[in-house]
C-alpha positions in Angstrom: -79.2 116.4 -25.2 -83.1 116.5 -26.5 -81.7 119.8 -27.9 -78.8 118.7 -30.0 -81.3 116.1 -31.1 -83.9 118.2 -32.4 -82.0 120.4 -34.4 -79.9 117.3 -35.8 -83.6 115.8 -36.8 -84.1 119.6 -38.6 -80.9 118.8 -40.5 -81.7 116.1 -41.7 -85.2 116.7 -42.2 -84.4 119.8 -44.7 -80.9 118.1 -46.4 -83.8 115.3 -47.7 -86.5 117.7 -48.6 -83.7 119.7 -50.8 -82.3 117.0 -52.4 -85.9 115.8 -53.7 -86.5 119.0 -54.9 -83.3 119.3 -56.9 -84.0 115.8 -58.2 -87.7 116.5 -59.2 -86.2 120.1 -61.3 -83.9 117.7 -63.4 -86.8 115.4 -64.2 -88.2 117.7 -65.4 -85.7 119.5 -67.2 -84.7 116.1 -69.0 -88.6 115.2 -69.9 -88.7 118.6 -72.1 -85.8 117.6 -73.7 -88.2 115.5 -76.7 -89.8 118.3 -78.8 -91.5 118.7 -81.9 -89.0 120.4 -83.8 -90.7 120.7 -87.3 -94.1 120.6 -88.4 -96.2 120.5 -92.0 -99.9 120.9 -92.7 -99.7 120.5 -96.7 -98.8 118.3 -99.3 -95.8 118.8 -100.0 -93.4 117.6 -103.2 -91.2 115.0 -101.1 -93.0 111.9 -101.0 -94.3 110.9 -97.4 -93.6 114.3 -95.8 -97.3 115.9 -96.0 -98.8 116.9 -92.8 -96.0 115.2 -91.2 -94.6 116.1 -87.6 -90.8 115.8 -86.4 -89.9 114.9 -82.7 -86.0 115.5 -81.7 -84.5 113.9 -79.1 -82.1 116.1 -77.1 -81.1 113.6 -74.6 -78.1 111.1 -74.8 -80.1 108.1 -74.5 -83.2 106.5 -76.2 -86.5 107.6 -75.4 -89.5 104.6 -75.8 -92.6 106.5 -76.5 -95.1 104.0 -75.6 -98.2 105.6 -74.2 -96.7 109.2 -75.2 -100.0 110.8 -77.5 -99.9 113.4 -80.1 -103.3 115.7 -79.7 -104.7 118.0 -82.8 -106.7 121.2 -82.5 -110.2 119.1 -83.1 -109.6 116.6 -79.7 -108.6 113.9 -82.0 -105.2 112.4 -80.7 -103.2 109.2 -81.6 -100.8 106.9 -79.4 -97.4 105.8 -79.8 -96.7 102.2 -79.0 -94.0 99.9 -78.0 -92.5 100.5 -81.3 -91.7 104.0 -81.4 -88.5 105.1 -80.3 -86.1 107.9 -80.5 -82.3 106.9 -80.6 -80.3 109.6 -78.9 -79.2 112.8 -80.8 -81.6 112.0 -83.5 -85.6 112.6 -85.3 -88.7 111.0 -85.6 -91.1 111.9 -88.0 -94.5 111.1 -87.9 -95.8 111.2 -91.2 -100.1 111.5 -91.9 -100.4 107.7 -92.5 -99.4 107.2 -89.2 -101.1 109.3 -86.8 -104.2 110.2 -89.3 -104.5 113.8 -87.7 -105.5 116.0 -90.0 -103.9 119.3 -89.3 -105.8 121.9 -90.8 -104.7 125.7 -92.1 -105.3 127.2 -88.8 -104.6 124.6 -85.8 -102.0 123.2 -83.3 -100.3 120.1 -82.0 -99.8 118.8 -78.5 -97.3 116.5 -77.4 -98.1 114.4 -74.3 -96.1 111.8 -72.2 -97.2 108.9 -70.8 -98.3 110.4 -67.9 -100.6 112.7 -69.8 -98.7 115.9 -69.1 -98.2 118.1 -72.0 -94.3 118.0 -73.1 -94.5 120.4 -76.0 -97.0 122.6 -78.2 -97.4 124.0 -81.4 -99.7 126.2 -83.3 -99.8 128.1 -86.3 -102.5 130.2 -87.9 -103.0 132.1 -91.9 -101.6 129.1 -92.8 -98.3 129.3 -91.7 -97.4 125.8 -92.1 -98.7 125.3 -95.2 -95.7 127.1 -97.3 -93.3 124.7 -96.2 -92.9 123.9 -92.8 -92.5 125.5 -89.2 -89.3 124.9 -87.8 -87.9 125.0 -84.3 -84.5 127.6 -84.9 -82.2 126.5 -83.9 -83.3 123.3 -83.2 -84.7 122.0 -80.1 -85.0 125.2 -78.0 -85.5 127.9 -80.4 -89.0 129.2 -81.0 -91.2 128.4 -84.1 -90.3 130.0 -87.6 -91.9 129.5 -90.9 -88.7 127.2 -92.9 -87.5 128.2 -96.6 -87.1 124.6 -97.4 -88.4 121.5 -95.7 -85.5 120.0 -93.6 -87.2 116.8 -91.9 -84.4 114.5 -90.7 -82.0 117.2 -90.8 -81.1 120.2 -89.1 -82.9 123.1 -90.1 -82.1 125.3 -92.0 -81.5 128.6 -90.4 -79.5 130.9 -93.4 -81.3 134.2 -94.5 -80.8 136.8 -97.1 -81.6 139.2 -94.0 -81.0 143.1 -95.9 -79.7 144.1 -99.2 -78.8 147.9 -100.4 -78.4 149.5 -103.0 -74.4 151.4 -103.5 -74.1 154.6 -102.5 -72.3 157.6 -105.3 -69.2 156.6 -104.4 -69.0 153.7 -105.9 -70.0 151.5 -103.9 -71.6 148.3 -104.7 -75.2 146.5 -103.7 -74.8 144.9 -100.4 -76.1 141.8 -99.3 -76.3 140.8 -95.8 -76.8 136.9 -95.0 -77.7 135.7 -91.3 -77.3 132.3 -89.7 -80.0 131.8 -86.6 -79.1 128.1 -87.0 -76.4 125.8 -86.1 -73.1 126.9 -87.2 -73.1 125.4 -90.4 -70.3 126.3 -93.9 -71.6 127.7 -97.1 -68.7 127.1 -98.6 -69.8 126.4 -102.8 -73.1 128.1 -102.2 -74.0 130.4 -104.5 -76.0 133.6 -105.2 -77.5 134.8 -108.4 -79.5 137.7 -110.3 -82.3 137.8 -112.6 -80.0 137.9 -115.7 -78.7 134.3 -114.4 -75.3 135.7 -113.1 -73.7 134.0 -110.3 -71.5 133.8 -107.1 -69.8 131.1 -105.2 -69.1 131.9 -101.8 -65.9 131.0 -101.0 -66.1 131.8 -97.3 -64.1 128.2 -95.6 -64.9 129.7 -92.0 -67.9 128.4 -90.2 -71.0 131.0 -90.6 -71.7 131.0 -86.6 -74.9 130.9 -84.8 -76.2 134.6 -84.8 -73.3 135.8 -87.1 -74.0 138.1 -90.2 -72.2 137.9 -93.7 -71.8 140.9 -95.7 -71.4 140.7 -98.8 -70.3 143.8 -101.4 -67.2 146.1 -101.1 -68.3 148.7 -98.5 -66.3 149.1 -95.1 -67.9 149.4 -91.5 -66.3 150.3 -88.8 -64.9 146.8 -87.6 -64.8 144.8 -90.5 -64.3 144.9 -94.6 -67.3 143.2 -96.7 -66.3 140.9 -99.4 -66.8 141.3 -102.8 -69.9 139.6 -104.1 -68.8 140.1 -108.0 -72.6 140.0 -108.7 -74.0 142.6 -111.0 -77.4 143.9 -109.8 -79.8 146.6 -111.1 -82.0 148.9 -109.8 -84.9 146.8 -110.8 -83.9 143.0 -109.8 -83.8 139.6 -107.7 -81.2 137.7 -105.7 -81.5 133.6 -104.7 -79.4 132.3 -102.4 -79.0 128.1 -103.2 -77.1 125.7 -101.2 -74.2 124.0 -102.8 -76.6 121.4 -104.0 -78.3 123.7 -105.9 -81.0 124.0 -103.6 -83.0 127.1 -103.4 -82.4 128.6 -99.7 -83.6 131.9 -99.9 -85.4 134.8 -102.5 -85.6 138.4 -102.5 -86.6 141.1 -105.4 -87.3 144.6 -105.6 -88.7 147.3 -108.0 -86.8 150.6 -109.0 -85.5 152.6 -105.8 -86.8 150.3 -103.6 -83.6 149.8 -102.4 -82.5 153.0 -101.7 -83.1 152.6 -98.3 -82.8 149.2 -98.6 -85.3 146.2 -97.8 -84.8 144.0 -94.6 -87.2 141.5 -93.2 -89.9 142.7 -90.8 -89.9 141.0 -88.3 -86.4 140.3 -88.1 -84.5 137.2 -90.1 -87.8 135.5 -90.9 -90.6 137.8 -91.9 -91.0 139.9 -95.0 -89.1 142.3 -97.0 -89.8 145.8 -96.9 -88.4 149.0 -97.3 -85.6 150.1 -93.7 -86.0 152.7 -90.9 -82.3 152.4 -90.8 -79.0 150.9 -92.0 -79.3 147.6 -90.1 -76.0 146.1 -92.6 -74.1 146.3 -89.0 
């Protein structure tokens, strides 16, 4: 009897030590669900938006941030009260006149709960976050990336001109290659243009997928046709990419044969053009 006893005590003794392990994992899972998503450290053109900081709640019910601090690279930190909330789904941004930080070219950000552990962090250094804004892509859980365009209260933008060729002596036409890192989001009406002022309306209807890769020109790969572009380009040129509010998305120009090996971004999607190893339009 003592026997059946003590092992029924074991059973019960490990069934309760699992379950509050499993419950103190999903606290913590849902705690690192408020982020800073986006972050500036200039002046930029939008009113209200200079060396502000973005908070995104990814749970499904409001967060109060009473007590919850934001800490700068010099010590210097500032408190959320009462007041501050985050509805579900949704951003907060913080802008300077509220938290007084000053978030210099080469610093971070700390985001602290009322309990004083660290929830999130951010740095940035060559300013960085001074050409417009570092961006969590895709939002919430994807790492830190310098943003094309400011995209406070919205999802950020995550569309690249990622490599552009020049045609081959068969006729063949430039190619332009545009990647979405983002959110699946439509560029239907968005347009591309040269130099000269020429443009293209892409008139794509399908959802541009997270991780999914546009070509545009008339060359064939293996698995798929490219569309036609209808763009004139010269050896010696530039390419924008605007939104279908005529908002400037993305830039890239070249000199003469630059693009005979064609330029991609190095490191991949977000950093600067220069000249291929390979063929990456694939």
């Amino acid at each position: 009897m003592f026997y059946c006893k003590l092992h029924l005590i074991l059973f019960i003794s490990i069934l309760f030590v699992g379950c509050g392990k499993k419950e103190e994992v999903d606290n913590e899972y849902f705690t690192n669900r408020v982020v800073i998503n986006e972050i500036t450290s200039r002046k930029a053109l939008e009113v209200g938006i200079d060396d502000s900081i973005e908070l995104f709640n990814g749970k499904i019910y409001e967060v109060n941030l009473a007590g919850w601090r934001l800490k700068n690279s010099q010590g210097k930190t500032f408190e959320f009260t009462e007041e501050d909330y985050i509805p579900p789904l949704s951003y907060l941004v913080v802008s300077k006149k509220k938290h007084k930080l000053k978030l210099t070219k080469i610093g971070s950000i700390k985001l602290k709960n009322d309990t004083g552990v660290t929830i999130d962090y951010v740095e940035w250094k060559d300013g960085m976050a001074q050409k417009n804004s570092l961006c969590r892509i895709p939002n919430l859980n994807g790492p830190f990336i310098p943003c094309i365009i400011d995209s406070f209260k919205n999802n950020n933008q995550a569309i690249r001109i990622n490599h552009i060729k020049e045609g081959d002596q068969e006729g063949h036409t430039f190619s332009i290659e545009l990647i979405n890192m983002g959110a699946p989001i439509s560029i239907y009406g968005w347009v591309l243009s040269n130099k000269k002022g020429d443009t293209f309306v892409i008139q794509r209807k399908e959802v541009l997928a997270t991780r999914e890769r546009l070509l545009l020109g008339n060359l064939v790969q293996e698995d798929f046709t490219i569309s036609n572009h209808q763009l004139k380009l010269k050896r010696k040129d530039r390419v924008e990419l605007s939104d279908n509010n005529g908002k400037r998305i993305d830039k890239v120009k070249w000199k003469k044969d630059q693009l005979l090996t064609g330029l991609c971004r190095s490191p991949f999607f977000y950093g600067k053009f220069s000249p291929c190893i390979e063929d990456q339009t694939k």
